[in-house]
N, C-alpha and C positions, 0 to 999 in steps of 0.2 A: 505504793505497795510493791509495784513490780519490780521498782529500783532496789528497796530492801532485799527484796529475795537473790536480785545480780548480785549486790552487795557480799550474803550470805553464802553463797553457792561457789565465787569466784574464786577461792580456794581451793575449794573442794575440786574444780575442773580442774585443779594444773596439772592431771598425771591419771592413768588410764589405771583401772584394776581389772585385770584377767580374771576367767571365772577359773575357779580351782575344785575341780571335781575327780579327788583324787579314789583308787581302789580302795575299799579296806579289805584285810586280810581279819577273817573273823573263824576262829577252830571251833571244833563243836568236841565238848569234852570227852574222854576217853580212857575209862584206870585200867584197860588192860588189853593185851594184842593192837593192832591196829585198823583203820578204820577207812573203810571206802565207800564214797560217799556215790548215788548214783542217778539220784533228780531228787527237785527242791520244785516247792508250789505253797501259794498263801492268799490269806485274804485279805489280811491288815500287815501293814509298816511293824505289826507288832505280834504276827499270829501266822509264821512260814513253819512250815515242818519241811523236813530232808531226811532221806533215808538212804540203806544202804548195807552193809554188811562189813563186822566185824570178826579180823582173822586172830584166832590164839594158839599159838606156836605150843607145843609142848616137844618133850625127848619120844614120846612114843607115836602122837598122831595131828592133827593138824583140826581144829572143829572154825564152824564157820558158821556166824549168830546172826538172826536180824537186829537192823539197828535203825534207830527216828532220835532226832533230836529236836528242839522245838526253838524259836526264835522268840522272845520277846518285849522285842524293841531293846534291849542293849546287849544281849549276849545265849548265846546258844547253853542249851541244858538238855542231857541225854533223858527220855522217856523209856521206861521200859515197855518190850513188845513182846506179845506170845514169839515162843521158840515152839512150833508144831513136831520140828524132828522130835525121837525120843532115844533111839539103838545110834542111827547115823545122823550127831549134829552138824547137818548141811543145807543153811538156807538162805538166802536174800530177799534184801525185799528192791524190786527194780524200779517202782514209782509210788507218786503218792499223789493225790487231787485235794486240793482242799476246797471244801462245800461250805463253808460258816464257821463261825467262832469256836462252835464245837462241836465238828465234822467233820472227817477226815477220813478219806481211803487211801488204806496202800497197798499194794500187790507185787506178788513177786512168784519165786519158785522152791521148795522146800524136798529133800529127801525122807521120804519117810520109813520106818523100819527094814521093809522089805519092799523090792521094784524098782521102778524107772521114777524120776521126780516128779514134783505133780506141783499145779499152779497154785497158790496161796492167796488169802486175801483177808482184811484186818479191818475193823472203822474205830474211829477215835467219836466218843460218847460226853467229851470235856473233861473225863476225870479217868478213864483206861481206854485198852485198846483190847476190842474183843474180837477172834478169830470168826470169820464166815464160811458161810458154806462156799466149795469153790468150786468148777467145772473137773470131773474125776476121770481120766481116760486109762484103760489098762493097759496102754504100753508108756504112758506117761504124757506130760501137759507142764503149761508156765508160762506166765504171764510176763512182758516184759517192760509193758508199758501201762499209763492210766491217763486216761483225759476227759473231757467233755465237749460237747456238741448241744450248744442251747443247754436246755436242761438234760440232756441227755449226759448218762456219766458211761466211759466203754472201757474195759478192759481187755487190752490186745496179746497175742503171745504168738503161742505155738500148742499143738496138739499131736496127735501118735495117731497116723493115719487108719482107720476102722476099714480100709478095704485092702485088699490083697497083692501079694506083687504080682505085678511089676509097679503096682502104685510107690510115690514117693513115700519115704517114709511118716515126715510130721509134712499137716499142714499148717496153715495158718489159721489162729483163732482170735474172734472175737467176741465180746461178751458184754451183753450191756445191762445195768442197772437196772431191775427190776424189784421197786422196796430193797427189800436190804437182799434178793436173791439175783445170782446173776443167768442171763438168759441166752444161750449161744445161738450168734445168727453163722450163717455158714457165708465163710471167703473163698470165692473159687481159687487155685492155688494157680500159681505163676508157675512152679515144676512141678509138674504130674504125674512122670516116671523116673523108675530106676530106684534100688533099693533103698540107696544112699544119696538123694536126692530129698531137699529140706526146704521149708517155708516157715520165716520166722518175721512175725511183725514188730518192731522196734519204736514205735510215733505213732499216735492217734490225736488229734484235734480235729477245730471244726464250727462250722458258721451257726449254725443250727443244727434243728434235732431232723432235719433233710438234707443236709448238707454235711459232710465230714471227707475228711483226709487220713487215710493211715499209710505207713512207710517202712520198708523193712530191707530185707535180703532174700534169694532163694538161689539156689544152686540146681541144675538138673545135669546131675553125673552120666556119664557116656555119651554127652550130647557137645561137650564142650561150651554147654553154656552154664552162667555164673562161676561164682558166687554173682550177682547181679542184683544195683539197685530194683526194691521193687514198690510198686506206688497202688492204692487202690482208692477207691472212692464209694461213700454210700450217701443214697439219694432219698432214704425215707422209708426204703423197704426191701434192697437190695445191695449187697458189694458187688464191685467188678471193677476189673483190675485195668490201669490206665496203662499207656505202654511207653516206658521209656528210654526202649533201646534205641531213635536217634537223638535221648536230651542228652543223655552219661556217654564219655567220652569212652566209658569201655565197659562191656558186658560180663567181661573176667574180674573184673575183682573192682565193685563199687556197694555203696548200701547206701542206703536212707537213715538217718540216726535219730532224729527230733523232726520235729513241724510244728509251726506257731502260725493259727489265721486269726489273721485281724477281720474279714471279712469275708463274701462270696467270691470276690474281686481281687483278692489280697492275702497271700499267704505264702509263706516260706518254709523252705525243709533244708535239713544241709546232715552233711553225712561225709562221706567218702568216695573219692574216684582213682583212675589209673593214669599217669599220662606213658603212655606205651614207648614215646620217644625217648623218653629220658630214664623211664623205668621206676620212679617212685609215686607213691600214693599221693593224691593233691587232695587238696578242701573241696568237698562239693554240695554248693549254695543253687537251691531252686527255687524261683518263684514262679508263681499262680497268677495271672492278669483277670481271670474269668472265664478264659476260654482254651488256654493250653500252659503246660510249665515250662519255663525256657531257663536253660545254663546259665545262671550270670559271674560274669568274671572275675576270678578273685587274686591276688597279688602272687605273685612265682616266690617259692619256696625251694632256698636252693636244697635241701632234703626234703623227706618226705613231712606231712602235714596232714592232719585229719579234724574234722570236727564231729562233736557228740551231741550240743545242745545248741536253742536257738531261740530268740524273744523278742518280741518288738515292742517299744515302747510307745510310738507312733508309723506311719508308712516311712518316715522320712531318717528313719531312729530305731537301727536294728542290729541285737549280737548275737554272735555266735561264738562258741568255744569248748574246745577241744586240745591238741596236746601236737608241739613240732619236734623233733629229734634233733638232738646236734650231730655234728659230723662223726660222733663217739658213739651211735645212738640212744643217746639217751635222752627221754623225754621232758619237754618243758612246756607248764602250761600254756595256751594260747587264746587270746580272746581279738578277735576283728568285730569293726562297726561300720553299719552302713550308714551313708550320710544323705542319700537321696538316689545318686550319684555312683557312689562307688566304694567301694569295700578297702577297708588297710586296716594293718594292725594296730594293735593299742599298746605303746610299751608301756603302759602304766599296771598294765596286767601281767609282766613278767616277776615270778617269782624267784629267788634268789638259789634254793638251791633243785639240784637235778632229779628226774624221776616226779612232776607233775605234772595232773594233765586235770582238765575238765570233761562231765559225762552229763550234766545238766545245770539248765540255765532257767531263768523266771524273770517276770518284770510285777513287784508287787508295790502299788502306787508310787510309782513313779523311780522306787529303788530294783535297779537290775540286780539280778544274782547270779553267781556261779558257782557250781558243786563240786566236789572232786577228789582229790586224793595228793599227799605226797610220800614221798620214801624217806625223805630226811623227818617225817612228824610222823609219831604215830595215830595225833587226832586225823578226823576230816576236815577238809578246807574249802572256805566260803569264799567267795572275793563279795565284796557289796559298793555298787555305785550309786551313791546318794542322787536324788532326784536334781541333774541340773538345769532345771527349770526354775529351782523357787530362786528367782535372782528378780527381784521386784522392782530395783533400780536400773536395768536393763530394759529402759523406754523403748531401744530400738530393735530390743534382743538382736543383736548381735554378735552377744559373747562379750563384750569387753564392758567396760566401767568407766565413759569419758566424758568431754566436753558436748559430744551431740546427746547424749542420753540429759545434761543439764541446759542444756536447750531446748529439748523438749520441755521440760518441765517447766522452766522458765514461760515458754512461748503458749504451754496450755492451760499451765495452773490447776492439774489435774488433783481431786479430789482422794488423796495418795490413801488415809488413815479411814475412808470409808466412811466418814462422819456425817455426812449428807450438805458438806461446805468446807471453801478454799480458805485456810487459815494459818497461823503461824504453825500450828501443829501439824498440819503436812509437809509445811520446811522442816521441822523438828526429825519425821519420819523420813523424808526422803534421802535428810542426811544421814541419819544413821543407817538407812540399806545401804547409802553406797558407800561408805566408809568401812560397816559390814565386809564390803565385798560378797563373793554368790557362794551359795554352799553345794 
C-alpha cells in the first residue's frame, strides 16, 4: 500500500507551490457623489457592514449623507440609512459593530438644523436601520468610534464640556449599551484647561466587560502640550487615563487611531507619531504585554506615513493600514503585517492610482479587511485577504507546497478526507489540495 501511494505522489513532489494569497480590491456601490468609507466590522465570511459618508458636489452647496453598505459573501450592496439632518445635510457615520446576523450598530456625528453637531446612532433590525436615541449635549457631542468589551457594546467620541472656562472645551465621551439606550460613564480628560483645549476618543475595544482600552487625541492649548496620543482604560466601574508621554516619540503631534485586543495580555493600537529629527509623521504601533504598552518598531518611511486601523488574526498575524504620501504628496494606500517578529509592508496592498488611503480594518473568520477611500473611484474601497490558512496540503505549514509536506503524508498516512480510515480516497484528496495549491 505504502509503495502505491510513493508510486502516486512521486509526481506530484517534483516542484514546490507557493501559497498565493493575494488582495482583492472589492468597491461598495455608489450612483452618486463620492464615497468615504471609515470602519468595517462582521460576523460571518458573508454578513460585514461598512460605513461612512457620502459627498455630493452641486453649483450652489456641497451636502454630506450617511452611508452602510453590506457584504454578502460575493459583492458589496449599498443599504439605505436614516439622514437625521433636515435644514443642514451634514452627517457621518464613523463606526459600526456588528452583534449577529441581524444586529448591527453604527454611530457617528450629524448637524442638525440649528447648533453645534451632536453624536448619532442607528441599529440594523435585519430588514432597516432605525435611528436611536443618542447622548444630547448643548454645545454639541459625536461619536467617533463603536466597539465591544465582552458583551459590553461602548460608544466613544467627544462631548461639549458642561463646566466653565477656563475648563477645555469638549471632553471625552463614552457611552455604553444599555438595551437599546446608551448610558454615559465619565472619562477624566487628559486636557483640562484652556478654551480651545479638546479631548476626542478615536478606538474603543477590549477583553471583557472589566477590562477595555480606548484611544484618541487631546491637545491642551497654552500649555504647549499636544495634540497628543491619548490612551485610557476601564476596569469595570471606572475610566482613567494611562500615560503615554514616555511610549510616543512626541507629545506635539501623535494620536491613537484603532485598537484590536485579542486578550488581557495582548492588544494593539497604532495611530500616528512625529519623528522630530527628520520632521515627518511616522506610523505609530502599540502593544499591551499585560502590564505596560511599549513602541514597537516599524519600517523607516522616507516621507511621512500614518496608520488609521488595526486587526489581528492571531498574536503572531497582525495588520494595519492607513495612507503614505509620495514625494508630490500625494497619498497611497498602505497596509503592513506583523509576523511575530516584526512589521514590513505589503506590496500587495498598493493600489495603482494616487489619493488612497485606509481608516479601518477587521478580521472576519479568517478574511482580513480594509476600508477607505480613493480620489480616482468615486465608490469606497475594500481590499479583502482570503483566509491563508485553509491550505490543507501544507502538512508542515510552512507556506510552500513540496516534497516534505508529501513525506509527511507518505510517512503517516493521515486520515486526510475525515472518513474515520486510511484509504485510496485520502490519496485522491490529498492530491487534489495540493495540486489546488492554497487559497
Amino acid at each position: 500500500m505504502k509503495h502505491a501511494i510513493i508510486t502516486a505522489l512521486i509526481v506530484t513532489a517534483g516542484h514546490g507551490v507557493a501559497q498565493d494569497c493575494p488582495w482583492d480590491l472589492e468597491t461598495t456601490p455608489n450612483p452618486e457623489g463620492s464615497v468615504l468609507l471609515y470602519h468595517i466590522d462582521g460576523v460571518a465570511s458573508d454578513e460585514i457592514w461598512t460605513v461612512g459618508r457620502r459627498f455630493i458636489f452641486t453649483q450652489t452647496d456641497t451636502r454630506t449623507m450617511n452611508y452602510a453598505a453590506r457584504w454578502d459573501g460575493g459583492s458589496w450592496s449599498e443599504v439605505q440609512v436614516p439622514q437625521p439632518s433636515v435644514l443642514r445635510e451634514h452627517q457621518v457615520l464613523h463606526g459600526v459593530q456588528a452583534l449577529g446576523p441581524d444586529d448591527a450598530i453604527a454611530v457617528g456625528t450629524y448637524n442638525p438644523s440649528s447648533g453645534s453637531s451632536l453624536a448619532q446612532s442607528m441599529r440594523w433590525d435585519g430588514s432597516d436601520w432605525e435611528l436611536m436615541l443618542s447622548p444630547v449635549y448643548a454645545g454639541g457631542s459625536g461619536f467617533n468610534t463603536i466597539g465591544k468589551a465582552g458583551d459590553d457594546v461602548w460608544a466613544c467620541g467627544y462631548k461639549w464640556s458642561e463646566l466653565p472656562p477656563p475648563a477645555a472645551s469638549t471632553y471625552p465621551m463614552a457611552a455604553r449599551l444599555n438595551g437599546n439606550e446608551w448610558e454615559v460613564v465619565f472619562v477624566p480628560p487628559l486636557a483640562e484647561t484652556g478654551g480651545r483645549s479638546y479631548n476626542y476618543i478615536r478606538a474603543i475595544d477590549g477583553a471583557s466587560e472589566d477590562d477595555a482600552w480606548a484611544g484618541g487625541v487631546a491637545q491642551e492649548v497654552g500649555t504647549g502640550f499636544g495634540p497628543a496620543a491619548m490612551m485610557i482604560r476601564w476596569d469595570g466601574s471606572d475610566w482613567s487615563q494611562y500615560d503615554l508621554t514616555q511610549t510616543v516619540k512626541s507629545t506635539a503631534f501623535s494620536s491613537v487611531a484603532a485598537i484590536d485586543v485579542l486578550s488581557s495580555d495582548d492588544a494593539w493600537a497604532a495611530g500616528y507619531d512625529y519623528d522630530l529629527a527628520r520632521q515627518v509623521t511616522i506610523p505609530l504601533i502599540l502593544h499591551w504585554d499585560g502590564s505596560a504598552w511599549s513602541n514597537v518598531p516599524v519600517p523607516v518611511f522616507e516621507h511621512s506615513a500614518e496608520l488609521r486601523g488595526i486587526t489581528a488574526v492571531s498574536p503572531d498575524e497582525v495588520y494595519a493600514a492607513g495612507t503614505q504620501p509620495d514625494a508630490d504628496g500625494y497619498p497611497h494606500a498602505l497596509i503592513m503585517r506583523w509576523d511575530g517578529s516584526d512589521w514590513a509592508v505589503i506590496p500587495e496592498s498598493e493600489l495603482t492610482d494616487f489619493g488612497t488611503w485606509f481608516r479601518g480594518m477587521t478580521t472576519v473568520e479568517g478574511e482580513v479587511w480594509a476600508a477607505g477611500q480613493s480620489n480616482g473611484l468615486n465608490d469606497g474601497i475594500t481590499q479583502r485577504l482570503v483566509d491563508c490558512g485553509a491550505c490543507p496540503a501544507d502538512l508542515n505549514n510552512d507556506g510552500v507546497l513540496d516534497f516534505f509536506d508529501v513525506s509527511i503524508f507518505v510517512n503517516s498516512m493521515p486520515d486526510f478526507d475525515n472518513s474515520g480510515s486510511f484509504d485510496f480516497f485520502d490519496v485522491s484528496a490529498f492530491l487534489n489540495a495540493y495540486t489546488g495549491g492554497c487559497a
